[in-house]
C-alpha positions, 0 to 999 in steps of 0.5 A, a space after each residue: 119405934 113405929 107407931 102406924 102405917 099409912 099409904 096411899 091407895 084408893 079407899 075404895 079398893 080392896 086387892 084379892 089375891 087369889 090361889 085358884 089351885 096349885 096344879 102347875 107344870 113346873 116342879 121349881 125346887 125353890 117354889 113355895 110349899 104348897 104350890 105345886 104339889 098339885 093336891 088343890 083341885 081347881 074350884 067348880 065354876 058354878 059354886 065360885 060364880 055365886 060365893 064369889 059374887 057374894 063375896 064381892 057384894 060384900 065389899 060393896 055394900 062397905 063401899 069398896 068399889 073397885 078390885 084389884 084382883 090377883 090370881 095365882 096358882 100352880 099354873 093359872 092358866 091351866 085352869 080350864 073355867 080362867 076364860 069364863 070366870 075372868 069374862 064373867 066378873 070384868 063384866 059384872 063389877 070394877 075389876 083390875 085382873 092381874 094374873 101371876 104366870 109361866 106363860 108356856 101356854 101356846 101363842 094362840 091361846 095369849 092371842 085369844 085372851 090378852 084381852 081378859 087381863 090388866 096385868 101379865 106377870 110372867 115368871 122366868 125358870 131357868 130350868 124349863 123356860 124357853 126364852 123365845 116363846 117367853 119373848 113371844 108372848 110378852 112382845 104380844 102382851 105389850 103390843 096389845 097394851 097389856 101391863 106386862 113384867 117380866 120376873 126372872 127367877 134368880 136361883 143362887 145355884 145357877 145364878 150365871 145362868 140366870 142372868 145371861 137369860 136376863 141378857 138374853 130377855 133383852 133381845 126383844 123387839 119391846 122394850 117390856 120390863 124385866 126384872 131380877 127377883 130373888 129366891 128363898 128357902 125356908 124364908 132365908 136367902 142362900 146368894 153369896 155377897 158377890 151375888 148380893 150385889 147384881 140385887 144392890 144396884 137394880 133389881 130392875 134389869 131394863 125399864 119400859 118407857 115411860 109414855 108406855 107404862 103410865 098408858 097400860 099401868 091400872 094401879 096405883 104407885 104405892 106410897 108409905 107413911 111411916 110414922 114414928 113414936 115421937 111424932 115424926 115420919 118419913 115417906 116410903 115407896 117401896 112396899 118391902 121396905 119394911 120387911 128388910 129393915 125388920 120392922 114387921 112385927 105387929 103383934 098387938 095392932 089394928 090392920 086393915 087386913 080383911 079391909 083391904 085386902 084379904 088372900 084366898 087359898 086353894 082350899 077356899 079359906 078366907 085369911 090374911 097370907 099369913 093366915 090371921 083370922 079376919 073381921 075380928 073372928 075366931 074361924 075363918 070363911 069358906 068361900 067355896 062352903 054351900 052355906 056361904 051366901 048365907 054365913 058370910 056377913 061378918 062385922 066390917 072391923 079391923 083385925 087385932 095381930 096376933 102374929 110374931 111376923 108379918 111375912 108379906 110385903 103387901 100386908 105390912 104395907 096395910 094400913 095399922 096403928 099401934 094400939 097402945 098408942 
């Protein structure tokens, strides 16, 4: 039995993931619910700019001073305010921006804003991509030493075809990383033990060079500490460890939730992914509420689990202890 968790990362950061919208162009029939429907509009620039700096603020004054800041969608890039919003905060505050996209926008569009970015994770779908615009941007993005990852999504009805994209991907003149992640439905996996395997040997389908990824790469290699009951404790360096050996369930302990790191829905709604109550509270913030500057200033404190699971592999690596011992 485990009876805390530790790692590595900087005590001066939080990490904000942030779901801006959930208006994409794609229609993924193995996408999460809720992120694509396109029911979320995108937030008013203007409301965002002032409860966001609050927000930021915040943290600071907690001595957090550096953000690594993850937007995600829907489709980030549709968003039309992307360019002013990431201009305006890598300017003002210490910021690692990484943003989750399909990359079908145009070239030219990646040519005038690679610049806003630290890191590019650029999603893969075998029913719409076009590999040699996917090959295009990232040769960019690489070249412009951007932090770029390739991400196929590896769908179990169309699992050959999806890998001979993957072979396809390594047609480029760059040697970017390329990586096979796999899908879930209702948080189950549907791949047969044949499929199994291609995840067994590597989900890594081809490194990038070393020289390269220690340049580009602005955040920390996570490692875990687990430690045990009896006192004993091992070394982990792979955030999902947990989460496949069955060992999230927290109910009952205190995490750093909210601490270090905090999710931001489409809806505005300040939570963990799994959508625990943070600072110890019993209603969740709004950040795009036209109270917030003035509501938002809660007690700086752990959370107290109350989930049966932790379903995110970033917040079961949080740093938490069993309060019972």
């Amino acid at each position: 039995m485990i009876k805390k968790i530790d790692n590595n990362l900087p005590e001066d950061l939080v990490t904000i993931e942030y779901m801006m919208g959930n208006l994409c162009n794609y229609k993924c029939h193995y996408c999460f619910p809720g992120s694509n429907e396109g029911d979320q509009p995108w937030p008013h620039i203007d409301i965002l700019k002032k409860n966001f700096s609050h927000l930021l603020d915040y943290y600071v004054k907690n001595n957090k001073k550096v953000f690594h800041l993850y937007l995600i969608g829907g489709e980030t890039t549709l968003w039309p305010q992307l360019e002013e919003f990431c201009d305006y905060y890598k300017s003002n505050y210490n910021i690692i921006l990484e943003i989750s996209t399909n990359a079908t926008r145009k070239i030219n569009w990646w040519k005038d804003n690679f610049r806003l970015f630290d890191h590019v994770g650029i999603s893969v779908h075998h029913e719409t991509v076009r590999i040699p615009h996917i090959i295009e941007v990232a040769d960019l993005l690489y070249e412009k030493n951007v932090c770029v990852c390739v991400d196929i999504l590896i769908d179990p009805h169309a699992f050959e075809k999806c890998i001979f994209f993957v072979d396809l991907l390594k047609q480029s003149n760059n040697p970017w990383p390329i990586v096979a992640k796999s899908v879930h439905f209702n948080g189950e996996h549907r791949y047969t033990d044949i499929q199994l395997e291609y995840f067994k040997d590597d989900i890594i389908k081809r490194y990038p060079p070393v020289s390269w990824y220690n340049q580009t790469n602005k955040k920390t290699k996570l490692e875990l500490e687990i430690t045990y009951k009896n006192g004993s404790s091992i070394k982990v360096f792979n955030d999902s460890w947990l989460l496949r050996n069955n060992l999230n369930k927290f109910r009952g302990w205190s995490c750093n939730l909210g601490l270090d790191v905090i999710k931001i829905f489409p809806d505005g709604r300040i939570t963990g992914n799994c959508q625990q109550n943070l600072f110890g509270l019993d209603f969740d913030h709004n950040l795009y509420s036209g109270n917030f500057i003035k509501e938002f200033n809660p007690a700086f404190q752990p959370v107290t689990c109350k989930k049966i699971l932790c379903p995110c592999s970033r917040e079961a690596a949080i740093k938490k202890q069993d309060a019972r011992f």
